[in-house]
N, C-alpha and C positions, 0 to 999 in steps of 0.2 A: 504493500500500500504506500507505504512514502518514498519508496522508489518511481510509481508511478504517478506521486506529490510532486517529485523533483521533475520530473517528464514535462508535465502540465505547466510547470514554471518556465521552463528551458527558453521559451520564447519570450520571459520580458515580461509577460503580462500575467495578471490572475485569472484563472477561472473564473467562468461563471457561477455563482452561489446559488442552493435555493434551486436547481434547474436540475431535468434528470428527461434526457433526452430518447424520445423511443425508437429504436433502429428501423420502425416504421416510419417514417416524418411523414407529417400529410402537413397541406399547409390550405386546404378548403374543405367541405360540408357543409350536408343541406342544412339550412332553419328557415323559418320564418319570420323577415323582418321586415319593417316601414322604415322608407326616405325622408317620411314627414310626419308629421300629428293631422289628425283628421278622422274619418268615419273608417267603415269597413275594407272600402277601396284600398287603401294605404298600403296594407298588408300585402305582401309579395315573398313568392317562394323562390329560391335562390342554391344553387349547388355551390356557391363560390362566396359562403360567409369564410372568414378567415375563422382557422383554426385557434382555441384554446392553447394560451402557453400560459405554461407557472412563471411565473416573477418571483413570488415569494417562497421561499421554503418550507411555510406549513400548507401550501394551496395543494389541491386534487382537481384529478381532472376526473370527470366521472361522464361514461356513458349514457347518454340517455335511455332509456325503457319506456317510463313515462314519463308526462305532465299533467299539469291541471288547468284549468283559467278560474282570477279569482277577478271578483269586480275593480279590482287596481288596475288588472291587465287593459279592462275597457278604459278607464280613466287614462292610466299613462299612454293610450295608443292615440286620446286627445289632446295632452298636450297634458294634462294636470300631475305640478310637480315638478314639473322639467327645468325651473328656477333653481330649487332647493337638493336637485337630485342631481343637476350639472356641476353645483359648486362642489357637491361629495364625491363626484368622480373626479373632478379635476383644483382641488382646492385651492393652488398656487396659480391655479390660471396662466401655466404654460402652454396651453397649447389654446389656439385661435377658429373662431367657427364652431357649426354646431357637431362637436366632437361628437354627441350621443350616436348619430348615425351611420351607418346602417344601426340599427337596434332593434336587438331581440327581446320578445316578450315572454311571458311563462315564471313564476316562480317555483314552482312544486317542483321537484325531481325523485323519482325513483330509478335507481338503476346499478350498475357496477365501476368501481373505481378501476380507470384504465392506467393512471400516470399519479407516484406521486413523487412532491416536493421533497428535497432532502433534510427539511426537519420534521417528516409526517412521520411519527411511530406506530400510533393506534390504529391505522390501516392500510390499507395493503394493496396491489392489481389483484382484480378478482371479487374483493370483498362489494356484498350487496349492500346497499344504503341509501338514504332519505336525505333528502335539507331542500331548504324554504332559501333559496339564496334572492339577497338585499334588493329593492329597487331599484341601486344606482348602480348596479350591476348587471352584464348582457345575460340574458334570461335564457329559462330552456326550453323555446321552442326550437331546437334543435340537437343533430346527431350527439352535440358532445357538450357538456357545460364544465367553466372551473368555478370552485368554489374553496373559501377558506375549509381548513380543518376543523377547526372549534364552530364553525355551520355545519358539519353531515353528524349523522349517526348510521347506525349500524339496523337498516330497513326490518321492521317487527317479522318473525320468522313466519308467523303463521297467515301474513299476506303476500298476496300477486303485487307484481310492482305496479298493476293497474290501480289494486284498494289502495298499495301505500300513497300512491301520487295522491291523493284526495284530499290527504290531512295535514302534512308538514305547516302550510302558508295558515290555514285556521287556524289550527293547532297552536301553533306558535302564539298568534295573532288574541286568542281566548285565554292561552297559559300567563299571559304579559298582562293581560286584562283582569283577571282573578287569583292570581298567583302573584305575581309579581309588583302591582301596582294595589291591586284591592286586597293583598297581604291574607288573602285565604290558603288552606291546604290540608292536607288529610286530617292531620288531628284536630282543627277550627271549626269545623264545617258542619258536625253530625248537630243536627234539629235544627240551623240557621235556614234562615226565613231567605230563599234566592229569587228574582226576577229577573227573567231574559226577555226583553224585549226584541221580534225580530230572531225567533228563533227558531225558524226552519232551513235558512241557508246555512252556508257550510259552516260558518263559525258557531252562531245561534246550534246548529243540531251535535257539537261537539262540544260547547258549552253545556249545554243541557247534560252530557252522559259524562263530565267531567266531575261534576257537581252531585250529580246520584254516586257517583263511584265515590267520592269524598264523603257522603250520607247526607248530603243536604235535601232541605224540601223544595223543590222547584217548581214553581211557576212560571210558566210559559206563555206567551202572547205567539200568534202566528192564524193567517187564514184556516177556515174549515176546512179546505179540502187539504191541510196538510197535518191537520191536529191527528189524525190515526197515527203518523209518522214520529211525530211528538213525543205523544203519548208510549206507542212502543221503545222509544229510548229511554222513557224513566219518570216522564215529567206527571207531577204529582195530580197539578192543576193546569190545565190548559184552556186560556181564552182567547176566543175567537174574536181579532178588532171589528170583524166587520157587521159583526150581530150588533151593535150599538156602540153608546158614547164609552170609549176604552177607557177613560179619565173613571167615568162613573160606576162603568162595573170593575178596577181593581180599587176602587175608594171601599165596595163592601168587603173588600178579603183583610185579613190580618194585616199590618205595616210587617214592613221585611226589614232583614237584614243589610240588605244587597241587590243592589241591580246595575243588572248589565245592560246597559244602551246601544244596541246596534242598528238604531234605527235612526238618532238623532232628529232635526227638524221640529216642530212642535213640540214633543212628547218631554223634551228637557226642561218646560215652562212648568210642568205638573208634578212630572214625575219623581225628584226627592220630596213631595208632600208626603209619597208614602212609604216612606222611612221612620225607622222610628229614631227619634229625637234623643241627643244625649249618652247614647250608647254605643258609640261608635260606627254608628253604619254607615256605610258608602255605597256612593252611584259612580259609578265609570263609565264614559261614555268611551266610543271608539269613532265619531262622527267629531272630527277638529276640523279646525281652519288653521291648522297650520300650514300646509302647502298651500293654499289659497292664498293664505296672505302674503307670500312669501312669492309665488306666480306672480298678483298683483302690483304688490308695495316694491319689489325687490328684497334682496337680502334681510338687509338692515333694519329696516321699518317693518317690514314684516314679520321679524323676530321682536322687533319691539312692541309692536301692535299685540303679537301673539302671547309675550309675555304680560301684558297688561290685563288683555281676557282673562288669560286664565288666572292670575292673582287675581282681578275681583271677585270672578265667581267664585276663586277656593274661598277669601273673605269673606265674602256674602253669604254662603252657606253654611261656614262654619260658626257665625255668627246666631244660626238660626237650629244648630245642635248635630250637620249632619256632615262627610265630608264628602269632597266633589273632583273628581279626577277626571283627566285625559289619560288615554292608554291607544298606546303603540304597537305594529307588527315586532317583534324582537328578533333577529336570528340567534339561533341555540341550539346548535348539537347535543351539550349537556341536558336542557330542558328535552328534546327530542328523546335523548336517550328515555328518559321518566316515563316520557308520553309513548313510547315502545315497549315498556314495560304494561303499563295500563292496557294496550292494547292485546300483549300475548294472553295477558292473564283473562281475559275476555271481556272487558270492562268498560272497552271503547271500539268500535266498530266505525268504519266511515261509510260514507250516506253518499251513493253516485247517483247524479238527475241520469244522466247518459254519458254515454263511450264515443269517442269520435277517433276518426282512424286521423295520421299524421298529414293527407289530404287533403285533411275535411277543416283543417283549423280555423278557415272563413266562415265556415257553418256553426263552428260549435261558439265562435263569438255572438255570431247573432243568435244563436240558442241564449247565452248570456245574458248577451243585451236586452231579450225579450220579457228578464226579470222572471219574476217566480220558481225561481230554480229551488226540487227539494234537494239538496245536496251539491256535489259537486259536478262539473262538468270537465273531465279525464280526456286525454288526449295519449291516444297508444303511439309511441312514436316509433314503437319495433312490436310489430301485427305479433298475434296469438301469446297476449299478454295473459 
């Protein structure tokens, strides 16, 4: 080995660090990406996306198998975000233009690790795995995606990489929300009072079986025709908005402990009324303006805008007994690991509206778009998943 130390040096220069190159070199594969922000049209299939390389030495390059679309994916293919999600890719603003493009969409990934970084220990070529990789990062609708190491874990044994792709971006997305920021977790939880607003899509139907496997009592909001689906994940109570005024039929149920807002708009004007007061309870919503304002205002002001909302309302509400958060998608291998755990032991299951072959990724946004999704909507990127 440091004979072939001295070899590498012989010319004067260092090695490459961090880099672990495969006697295959490819330097294109297919994905799907947009030149622009806009509608459906945008989207464009492409054999000649440039190939994945590790920069860093904890990154992986992982095969694709599958993906998912989550409503970010519709958002960011409009434009939203693209403020705050361009400073993160490129923070020093060395480079000029709209660097994001070509860009790929997709954050869910199931599949196998083809290449890793020379400081990745905990896995391997071969090994099958999961992760929800960042926003500001080229996505997996396509053959190959890299991602940090402390993003994958090691894909729950007892799913198809079809079931795993469904759960990573919720998953995550609900762990940050009730875990991480609402400070719940297995031993907090048994008889606490839960409200998921908006719980039939994929985050809502992963929150709901999150919260029964913790031992909480959950209540659920979501349309009739998805309440059987609901219900069979655990939820204790479930009300249907569209049978009447929502405000007035959870004003007769018990005040909660906790609610989880995935629905934002109106419903945050009423909604900590029913908490109960003085005891610590929290509402978290997952509906912010922080890329909004950050799109709009630019950087600066829209971070300062954004930090003013939300100190009044934490103020405002704490003032009035109850407390009031924003919660974020988080990437987390670590947290994944847990949530693979949950899922071998049978505890959590993912919820797919439909399968779309790797083809069809036009169709299954507008499946998307078309809203009322009960679960996810999976994207096979390598057929007979």
């Amino acid at each position: 080995a440091a004979g072939g130390r001295a070899l590498r040096w012989a010319n004067g220069r260092a090695p490459a660090r961090g880099l672990r190159v495969s006697p295959r070199a490819r330097v294109a594969m297919p994905s799907w990406v947009i030149d622009r922000y806009g509608s459906n049209e945008v989207l464009r299939f492409t054999r000649e996306m440039m190939f994945p390389i590790i920069h860093f030495p904890n990154e992986v390059i992982i095969k694709v198998h599958a993906a998912s679309l989550n409503p970010i994916d519709l958002s960011m293919r409009s434009g939203y975000g693209a403020t705050a999600l361009n400073m993160k890719r490129d923070p020093l603003k060395i480079k000029t233009g709209e660097t994001e493009f070509p860009l790929t969409l997709g954050r869910d990934v199931s599949g196998v690790v083809m290449e890793c970084g020379l400081g990745v220990s905990y896995f391997k070529p071969g090994d099958e795995v999961w992760a929800a990789i960042p926003p500001w990062k080229q996505g997996t609708l396509s053959e190959f995606v890299v991602a940090s190491g402390n993003e994958v874990s090691f894909k729950p044994k007892c799913l198809s990489h079809t079931e795993a792709a469904a759960l990573p971006y919720v998953g995550l997305t609900a762990w940050s929300a009730l875990n991480q920021v609402g400070g719940l977790n297995q031993s907090n939880c048994s008889g606490k009072r839960i409200l998921i607003l908006g719980a039939s899509g994929g985050v809502g139907t992963f929150a709901v079986q999150l919260m029964k496997a913790w031992d909480a009592h959950v209540t659920a909001v979501c349309s009739h025709d998805a309440s059987t689906l609901v219900k069979k994940l655990g939820a204790d109570d479930v009300i249907d908005y569209k049978s009447g005024n929502l405000e007035e039929q959870l004003k007769t149920l018990p005040l909660f402990d906790f609610i989880l807002d995935n629905v934002g708009g109106s419903t945050e004007k009423w909604a900590l009324d029913l908490l109960k007061k003085w005891s610590g309870a929290t509402y978290v919503t997952l509906v912010t303006p922080f890329l909004i304002n950050m799109d709009k205002l630019g950087v600066a002001d829209g971070m300062l805008q954004t930090g003013v909302t939300i100190g009044s309302k934490t103020l405002k509400h704490l003032l009035k007994g109850v407390h009031y958060r924003w919660a974020f998608f988080m990437p987390s291998g670590p947290s994944l690991d847990e949530i693979a755990e949950l899922v071998d032991s049978g505890k959590i299951q993912p919820v797919i509206d439909e399968v779309f072959s790797f083809s069809e990724v036009p169709e299954a946004f507008l499946k998307l778009e078309g809203g009322h999704a009960r679960g996810k909507t999976v994207i096979n990127v390598i057929s007979r998943q």
